[in-house]
C-alpha positions as CSV (number, residue, x, y, z in Angstrom):
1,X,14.5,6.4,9.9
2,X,12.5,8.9,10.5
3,X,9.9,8.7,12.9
4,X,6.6,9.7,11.1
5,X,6.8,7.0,8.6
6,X,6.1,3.1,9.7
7,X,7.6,0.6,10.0
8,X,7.3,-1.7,6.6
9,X,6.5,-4.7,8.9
10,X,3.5,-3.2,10.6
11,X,2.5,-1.9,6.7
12,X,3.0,-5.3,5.7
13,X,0.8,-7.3,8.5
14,X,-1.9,-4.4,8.1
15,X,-2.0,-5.3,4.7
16,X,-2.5,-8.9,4.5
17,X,-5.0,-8.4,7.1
18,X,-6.9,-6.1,4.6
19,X,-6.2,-8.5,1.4
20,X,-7.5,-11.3,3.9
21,X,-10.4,-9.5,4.3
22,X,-11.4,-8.3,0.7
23,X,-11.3,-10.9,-2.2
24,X,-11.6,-8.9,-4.8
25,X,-8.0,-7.4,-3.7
26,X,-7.0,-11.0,-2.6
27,X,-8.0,-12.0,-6.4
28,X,-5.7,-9.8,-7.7
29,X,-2.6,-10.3,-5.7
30,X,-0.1,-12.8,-5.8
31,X,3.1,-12.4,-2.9
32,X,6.1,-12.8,-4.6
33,X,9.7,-13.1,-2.5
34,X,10.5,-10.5,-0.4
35,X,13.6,-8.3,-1.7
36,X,15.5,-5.7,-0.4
37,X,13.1,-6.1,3.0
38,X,10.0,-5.2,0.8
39,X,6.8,-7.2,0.6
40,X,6.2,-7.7,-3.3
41,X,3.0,-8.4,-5.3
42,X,2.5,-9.5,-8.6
43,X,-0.7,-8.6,-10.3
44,X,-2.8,-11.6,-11.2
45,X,-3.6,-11.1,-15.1
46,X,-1.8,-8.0,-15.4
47,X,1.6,-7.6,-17.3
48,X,4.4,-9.0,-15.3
49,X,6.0,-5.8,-15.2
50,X,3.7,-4.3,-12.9
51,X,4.6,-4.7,-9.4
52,X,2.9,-3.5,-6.0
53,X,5.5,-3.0,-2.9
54,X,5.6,-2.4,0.6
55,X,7.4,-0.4,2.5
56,X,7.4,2.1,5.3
57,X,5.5,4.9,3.6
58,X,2.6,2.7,2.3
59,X,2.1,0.9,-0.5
60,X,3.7,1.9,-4.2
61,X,2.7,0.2,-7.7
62,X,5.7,0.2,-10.1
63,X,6.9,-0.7,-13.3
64,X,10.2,-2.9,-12.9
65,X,11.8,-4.0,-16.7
66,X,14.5,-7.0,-16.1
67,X,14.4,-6.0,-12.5
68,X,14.7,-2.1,-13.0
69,X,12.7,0.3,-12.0
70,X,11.0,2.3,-14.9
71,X,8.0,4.1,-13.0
72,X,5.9,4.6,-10.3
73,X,2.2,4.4,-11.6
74,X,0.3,4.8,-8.2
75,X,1.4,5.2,-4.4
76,X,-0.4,5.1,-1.1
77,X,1.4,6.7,1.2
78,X,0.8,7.5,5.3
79,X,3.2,9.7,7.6
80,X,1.7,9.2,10.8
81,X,1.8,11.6,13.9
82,X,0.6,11.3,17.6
83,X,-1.8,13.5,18.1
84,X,-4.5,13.3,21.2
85,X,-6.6,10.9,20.6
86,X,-4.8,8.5,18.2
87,X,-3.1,9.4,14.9
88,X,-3.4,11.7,12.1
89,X,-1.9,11.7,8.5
90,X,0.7,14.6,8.2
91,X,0.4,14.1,4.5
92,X,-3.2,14.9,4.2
93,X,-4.8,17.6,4.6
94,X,-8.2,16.6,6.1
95,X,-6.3,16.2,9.4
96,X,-8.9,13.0,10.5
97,X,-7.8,11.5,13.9
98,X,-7.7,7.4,13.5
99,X,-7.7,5.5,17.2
100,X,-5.3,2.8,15.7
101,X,-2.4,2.5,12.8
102,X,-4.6,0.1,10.9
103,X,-7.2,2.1,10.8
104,X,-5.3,5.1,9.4
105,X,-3.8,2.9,6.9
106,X,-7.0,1.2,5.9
107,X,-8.2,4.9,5.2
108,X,-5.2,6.4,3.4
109,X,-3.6,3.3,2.0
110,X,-5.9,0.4,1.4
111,X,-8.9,1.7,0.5
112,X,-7.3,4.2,-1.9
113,X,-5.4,1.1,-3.2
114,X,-8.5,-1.3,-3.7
115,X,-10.2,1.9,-5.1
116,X,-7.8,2.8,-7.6
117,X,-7.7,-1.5,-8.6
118,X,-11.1,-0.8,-9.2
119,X,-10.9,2.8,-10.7
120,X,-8.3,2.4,-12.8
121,X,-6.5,-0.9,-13.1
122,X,-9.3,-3.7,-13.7
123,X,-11.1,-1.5,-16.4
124,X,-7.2,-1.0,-18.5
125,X,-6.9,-5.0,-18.1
């Protein structure tokens, strides 16, 4: 694995921390059992074929027909890298320092993600 990208577990605790924390996310979501080691959500409302997933990079919503994979509609993605004072995203190119992991992932993962429910997803429904 390589060691920019997080752990899926740590991505998946941050997360449900940040649904916890935010209804209108928590609204939306519904856990659905894990496969493959990946945290799944179902979309409350929303066609059954759209999926959100966890996994080391971040977070990734998908379209799955009878269980395949058809195409990836939004991802949230982090590669994080030491840097002094905390952690920085090597896949952005504001090079922000964050003091913990879950506050780089609320920044470049979870907001973006409650964003884009907001943006783009509740307005289609």
């Amino acid at each position: 694995m390589n060691a920019n990208f997080v752990d899926s577990n740590l991505v998946a605790l941050a997360f449900r921390i940040f649904v916890h924390e935010r209804p209108l996310v928590a609204g939306l979501l519904t856990v659905e059992p894990a496969e493959f080691n990946l945290e799944w959500y179902s979309f409350n409302n929303v066609t059954h074929c759209l999926r959100l997933h966890i996994c080391a990079t971040g977070l990734c919503v998908a379209v799955y027909v009878d269980g395949e994979l058809c195409d990836i509609v939004a991802s949230f993605d982090v590669a994080r890298v030491a840097v002094e004072g905390g952690l920085t995203d090597s896949l952005s190119p504001a090079k922000s320092v964050f003091p913990t992991l879950g506050a780089l992932l609320r920044a470049h993962c979870f907001f973006p993600f409650e964003n884009w429910t907001q943006q783009k997803l509740l307005p289609a429904k």
